[in-house]
MIKE-356508 format. One record per residue (C-alpha): residue number from 1; x, y, z. Coordinates in Angstrom, 1 decimal, padded with zeros to 4 digits, m for minus. Each point is the difference from the previous one (the first is absolute). Example, Ala and Ser with C-alpha at 12.3 -4.5 7.8 and 13.67 -1.06 7.14 Angstrom:
<atoms>
num:1 xx:012.3 yy:m004.5 zz:007.8
num:2 xx:001.4 yy:003.4 zz:m000.7
</atoms>
This chain:
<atoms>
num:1 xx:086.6 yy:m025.1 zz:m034.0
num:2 xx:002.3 yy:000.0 zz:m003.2
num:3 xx:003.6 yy:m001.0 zz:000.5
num:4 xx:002.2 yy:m002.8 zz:000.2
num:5 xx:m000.8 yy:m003.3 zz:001.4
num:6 xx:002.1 yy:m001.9 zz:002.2
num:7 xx:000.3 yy:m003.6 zz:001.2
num:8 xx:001.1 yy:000.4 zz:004.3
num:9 xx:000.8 yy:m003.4 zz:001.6
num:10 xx:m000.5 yy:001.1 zz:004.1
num:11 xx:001.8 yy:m002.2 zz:002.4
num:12 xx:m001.0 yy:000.7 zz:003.6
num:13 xx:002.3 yy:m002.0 zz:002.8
num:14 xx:m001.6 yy:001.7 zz:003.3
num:15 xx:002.7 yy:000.2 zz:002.8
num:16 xx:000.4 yy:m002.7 zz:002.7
num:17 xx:m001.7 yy:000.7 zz:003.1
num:18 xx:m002.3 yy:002.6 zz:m001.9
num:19 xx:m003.4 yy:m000.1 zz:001.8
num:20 xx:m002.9 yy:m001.1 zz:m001.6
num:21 xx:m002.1 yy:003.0 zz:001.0
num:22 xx:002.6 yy:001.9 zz:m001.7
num:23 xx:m000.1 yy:m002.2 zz:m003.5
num:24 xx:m003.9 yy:m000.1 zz:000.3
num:25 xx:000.2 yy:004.1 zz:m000.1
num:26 xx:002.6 yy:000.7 zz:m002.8
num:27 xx:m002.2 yy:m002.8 zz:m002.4
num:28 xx:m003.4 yy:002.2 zz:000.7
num:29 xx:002.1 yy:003.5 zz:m000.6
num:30 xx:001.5 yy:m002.1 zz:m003.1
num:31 xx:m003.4 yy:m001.0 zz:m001.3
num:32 xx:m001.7 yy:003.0 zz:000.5
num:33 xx:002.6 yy:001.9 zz:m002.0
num:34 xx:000.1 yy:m002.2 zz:m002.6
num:35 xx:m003.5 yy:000.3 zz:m000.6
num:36 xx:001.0 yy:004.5 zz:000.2
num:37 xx:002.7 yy:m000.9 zz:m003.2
num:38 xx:m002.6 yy:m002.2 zz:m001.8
num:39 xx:m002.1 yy:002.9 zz:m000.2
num:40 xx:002.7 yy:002.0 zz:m001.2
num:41 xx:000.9 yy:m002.1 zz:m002.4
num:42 xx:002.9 yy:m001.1 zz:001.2
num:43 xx:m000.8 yy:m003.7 zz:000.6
num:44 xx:m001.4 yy:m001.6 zz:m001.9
num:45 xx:000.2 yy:m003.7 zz:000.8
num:46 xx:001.6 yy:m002.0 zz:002.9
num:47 xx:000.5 yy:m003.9 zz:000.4
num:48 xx:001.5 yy:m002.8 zz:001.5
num:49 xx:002.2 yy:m001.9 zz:m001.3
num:50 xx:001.0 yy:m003.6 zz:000.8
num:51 xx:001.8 yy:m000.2 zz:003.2
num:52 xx:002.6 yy:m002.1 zz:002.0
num:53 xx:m001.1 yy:m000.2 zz:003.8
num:54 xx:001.2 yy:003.1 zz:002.0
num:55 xx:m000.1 yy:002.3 zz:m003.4
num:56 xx:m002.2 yy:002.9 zz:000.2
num:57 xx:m000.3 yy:001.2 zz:m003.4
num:58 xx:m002.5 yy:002.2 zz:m002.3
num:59 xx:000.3 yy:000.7 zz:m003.7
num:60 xx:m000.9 yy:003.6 zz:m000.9
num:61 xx:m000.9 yy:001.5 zz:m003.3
num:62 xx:000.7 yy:004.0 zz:000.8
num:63 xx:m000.2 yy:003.0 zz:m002.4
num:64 xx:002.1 yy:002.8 zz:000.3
num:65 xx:000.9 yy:003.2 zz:m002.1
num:66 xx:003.6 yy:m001.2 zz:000.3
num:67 xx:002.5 yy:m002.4 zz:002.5
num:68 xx:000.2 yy:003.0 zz:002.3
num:69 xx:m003.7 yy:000.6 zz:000.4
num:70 xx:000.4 yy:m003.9 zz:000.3
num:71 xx:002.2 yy:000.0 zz:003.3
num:72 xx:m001.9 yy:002.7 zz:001.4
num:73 xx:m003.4 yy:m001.9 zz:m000.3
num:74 xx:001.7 yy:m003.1 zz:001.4
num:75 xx:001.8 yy:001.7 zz:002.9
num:76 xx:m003.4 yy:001.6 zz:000.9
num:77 xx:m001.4 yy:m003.9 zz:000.6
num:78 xx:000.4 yy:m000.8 zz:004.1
num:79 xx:001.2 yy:m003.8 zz:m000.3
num:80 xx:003.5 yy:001.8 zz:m002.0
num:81 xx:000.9 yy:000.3 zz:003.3
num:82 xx:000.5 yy:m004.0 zz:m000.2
num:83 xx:m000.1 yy:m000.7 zz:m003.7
num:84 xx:002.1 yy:000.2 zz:m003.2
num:85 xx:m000.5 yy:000.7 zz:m003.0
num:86 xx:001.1 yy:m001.4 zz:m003.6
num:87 xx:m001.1 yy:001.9 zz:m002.6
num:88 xx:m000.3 yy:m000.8 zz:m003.8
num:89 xx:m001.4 yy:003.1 zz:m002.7
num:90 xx:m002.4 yy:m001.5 zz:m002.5
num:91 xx:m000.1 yy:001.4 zz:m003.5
num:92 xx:m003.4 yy:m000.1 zz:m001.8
num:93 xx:m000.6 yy:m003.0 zz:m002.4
num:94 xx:m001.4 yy:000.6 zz:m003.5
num:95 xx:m002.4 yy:m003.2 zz:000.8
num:96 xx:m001.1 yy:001.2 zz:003.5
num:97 xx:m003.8 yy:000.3 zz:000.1
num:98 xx:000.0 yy:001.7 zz:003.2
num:99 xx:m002.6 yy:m001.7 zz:002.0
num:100 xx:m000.7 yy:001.5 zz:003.1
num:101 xx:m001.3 yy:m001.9 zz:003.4
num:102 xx:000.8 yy:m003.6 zz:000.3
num:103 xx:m000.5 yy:m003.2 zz:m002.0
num:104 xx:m003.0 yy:m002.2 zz:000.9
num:105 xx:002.4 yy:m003.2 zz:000.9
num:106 xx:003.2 yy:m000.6 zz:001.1
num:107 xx:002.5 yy:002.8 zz:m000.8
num:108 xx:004.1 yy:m000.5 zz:m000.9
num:109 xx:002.5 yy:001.7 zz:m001.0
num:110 xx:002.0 yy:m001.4 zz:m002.9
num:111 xx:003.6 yy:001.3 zz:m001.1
num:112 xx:001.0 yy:m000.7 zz:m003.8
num:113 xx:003.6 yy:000.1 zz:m001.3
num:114 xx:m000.4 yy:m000.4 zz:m003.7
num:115 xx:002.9 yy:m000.7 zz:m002.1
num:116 xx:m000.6 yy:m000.8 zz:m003.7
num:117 xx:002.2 yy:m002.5 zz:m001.4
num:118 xx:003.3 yy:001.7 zz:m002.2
num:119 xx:m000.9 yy:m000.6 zz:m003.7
num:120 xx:m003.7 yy:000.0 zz:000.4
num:121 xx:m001.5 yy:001.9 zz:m003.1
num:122 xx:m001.3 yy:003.7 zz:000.5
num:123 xx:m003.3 yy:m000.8 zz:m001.4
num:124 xx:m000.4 yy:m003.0 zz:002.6
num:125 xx:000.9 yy:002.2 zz:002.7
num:126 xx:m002.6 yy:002.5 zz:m001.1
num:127 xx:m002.3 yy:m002.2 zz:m001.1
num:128 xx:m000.2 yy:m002.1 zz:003.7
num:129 xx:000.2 yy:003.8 zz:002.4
num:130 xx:m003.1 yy:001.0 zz:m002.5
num:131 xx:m001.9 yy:m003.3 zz:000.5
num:132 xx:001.5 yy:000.5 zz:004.3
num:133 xx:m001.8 yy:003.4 zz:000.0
num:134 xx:m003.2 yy:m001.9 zz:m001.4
num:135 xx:m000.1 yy:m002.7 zz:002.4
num:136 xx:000.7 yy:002.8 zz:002.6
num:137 xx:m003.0 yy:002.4 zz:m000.8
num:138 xx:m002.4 yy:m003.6 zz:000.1
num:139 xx:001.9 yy:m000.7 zz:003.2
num:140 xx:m001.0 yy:002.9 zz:001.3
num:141 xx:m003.7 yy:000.2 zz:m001.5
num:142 xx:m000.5 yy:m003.3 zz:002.3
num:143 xx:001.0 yy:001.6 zz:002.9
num:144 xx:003.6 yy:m001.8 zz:000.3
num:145 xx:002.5 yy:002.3 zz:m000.5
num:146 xx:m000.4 yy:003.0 zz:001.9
num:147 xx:003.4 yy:001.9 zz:000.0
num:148 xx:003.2 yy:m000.3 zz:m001.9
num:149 xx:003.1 yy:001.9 zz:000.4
num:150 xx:003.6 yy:000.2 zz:m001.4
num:151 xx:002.3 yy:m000.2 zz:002.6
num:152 xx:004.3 yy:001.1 zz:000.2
num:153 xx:001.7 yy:m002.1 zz:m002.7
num:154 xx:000.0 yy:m001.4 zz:m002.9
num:155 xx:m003.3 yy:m001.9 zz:m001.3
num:156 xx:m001.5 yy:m000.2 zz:003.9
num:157 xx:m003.7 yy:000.2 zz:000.3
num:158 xx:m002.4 yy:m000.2 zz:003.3
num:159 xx:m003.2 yy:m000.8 zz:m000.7
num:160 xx:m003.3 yy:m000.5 zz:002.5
num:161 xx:m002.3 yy:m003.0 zz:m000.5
num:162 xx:m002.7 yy:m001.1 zz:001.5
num:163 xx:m001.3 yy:m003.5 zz:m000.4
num:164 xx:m001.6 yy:m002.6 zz:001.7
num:165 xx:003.0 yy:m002.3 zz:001.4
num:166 xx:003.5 yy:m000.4 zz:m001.0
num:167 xx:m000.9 yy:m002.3 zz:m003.0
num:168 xx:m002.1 yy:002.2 zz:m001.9
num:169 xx:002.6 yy:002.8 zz:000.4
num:170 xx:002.3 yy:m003.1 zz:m001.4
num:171 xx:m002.1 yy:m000.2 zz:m003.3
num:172 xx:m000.6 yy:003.6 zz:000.0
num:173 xx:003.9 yy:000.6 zz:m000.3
num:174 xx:000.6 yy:m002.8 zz:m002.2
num:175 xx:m002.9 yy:001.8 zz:m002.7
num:176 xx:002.5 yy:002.7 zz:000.0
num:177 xx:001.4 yy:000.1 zz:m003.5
num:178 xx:003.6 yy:001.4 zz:001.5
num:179 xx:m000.1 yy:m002.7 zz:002.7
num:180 xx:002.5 yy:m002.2 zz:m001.9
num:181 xx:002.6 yy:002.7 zz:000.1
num:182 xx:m000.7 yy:001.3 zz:004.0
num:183 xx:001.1 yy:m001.2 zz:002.8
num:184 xx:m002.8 yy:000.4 zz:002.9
num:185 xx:000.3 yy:000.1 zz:004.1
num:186 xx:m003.6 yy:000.1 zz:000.9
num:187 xx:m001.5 yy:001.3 zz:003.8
num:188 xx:m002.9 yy:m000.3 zz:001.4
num:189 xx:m001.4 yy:002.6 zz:002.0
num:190 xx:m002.9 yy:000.0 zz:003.3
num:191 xx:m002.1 yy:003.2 zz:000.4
num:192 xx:001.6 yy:002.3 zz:002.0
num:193 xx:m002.8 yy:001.3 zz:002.8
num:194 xx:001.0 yy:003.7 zz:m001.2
num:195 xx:000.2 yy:m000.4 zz:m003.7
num:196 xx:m002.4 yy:002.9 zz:m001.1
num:197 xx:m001.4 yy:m002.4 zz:m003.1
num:198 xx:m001.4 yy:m002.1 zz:002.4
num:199 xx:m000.5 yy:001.9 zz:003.7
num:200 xx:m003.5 yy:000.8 zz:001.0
</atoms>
């Protein structure tokens, strides 16, 4: 499916007193109509992200011919009836290399706010984004990055790694030639059982 890609943090708080039979049945109808909008292209990867106790989240990457076609995909989901929904559009990246399915270790999500110091030199500037898009095509050719995105504002970037722990991800940021100017908030993501890269 061709259209634009979205980034859908789904927060689920079921009501008190709900009965479990009843939370057992809406998660079946959710995962077997998630694996209906996979096949329509619709999404295209889910995980989990790091949670405090009692959170019931999932992180969703969802395509969509537009924010409308958006909603009506996400209303169309039977745990909306408990869940919201924040929703960020992601703009395509000149260095994404578009990997599909899922990375072969741990996956994260890493947001970059880059802001080049004032009097820094054109030619530095375009010399270090040229010598970024590099490092990000070799990235990519060793199966680290797998996605990257602009996102709403100036200079913000989210990019998908995989890697085998936190530490390598560590070094594989710090090999980034824009890394001196960016800022980074880095999170680490568990397979989500209905994530269509990785369900059976």
């Amino acid at each position: 499916m061709v259209g634009v890609e979205y980034l859908v943090t789904m927060t689920t708080h079921v009501p008190d007193g709900t009965p479990e039979a009843a939370v057992d049945d809406v998660r079946a109808r959710e995962a077997a109509h998630t694996r209906e909008l996979a096949a329509q292209g619709h999404v295209l990867r889910l995980w989990r992200p790091p949670l405090q106790p009692g959170e019931w989240r999932t992180l969703g990457l969802f395509a969509a011919g537009d924010a409308d076609e958006l909603e009506r995909v996400l209303a169309s989901m039977p745990l909306r009836v408990w869940r919201t929904d924040e929703v960020t559009p992601l703009s395509p990246h000149p260095n994404d290399p578009g990997t599909p399915g899922a990375g072969s270790g741990t996956e994260f999500l890493v947001t970059f706010a880059t802001a080049i110091p004032a009097g820094t030199p054109d030619d530095v500037v375009a010399d270090t984004e040229a010598r970024e898009t590099d490092r990000a095509s070799k990235l990519a050719g060793e199966g680290h990055l797998l996605r990257v995105w602009r996102l709403p504002g100036e200079g913000r970037i989210l990019g998908l790694y995989s890697a085998a722990d936190a530490a390598e991800l560590q070094s594989i940021l710090e090999s980034l030639p824009l890394y001196a100017w960016m800022s980074v908030q880095i999170s680490s993501l568990t397979r989500h059982p209905s994530d269509p890269a990785t369900a059976n």
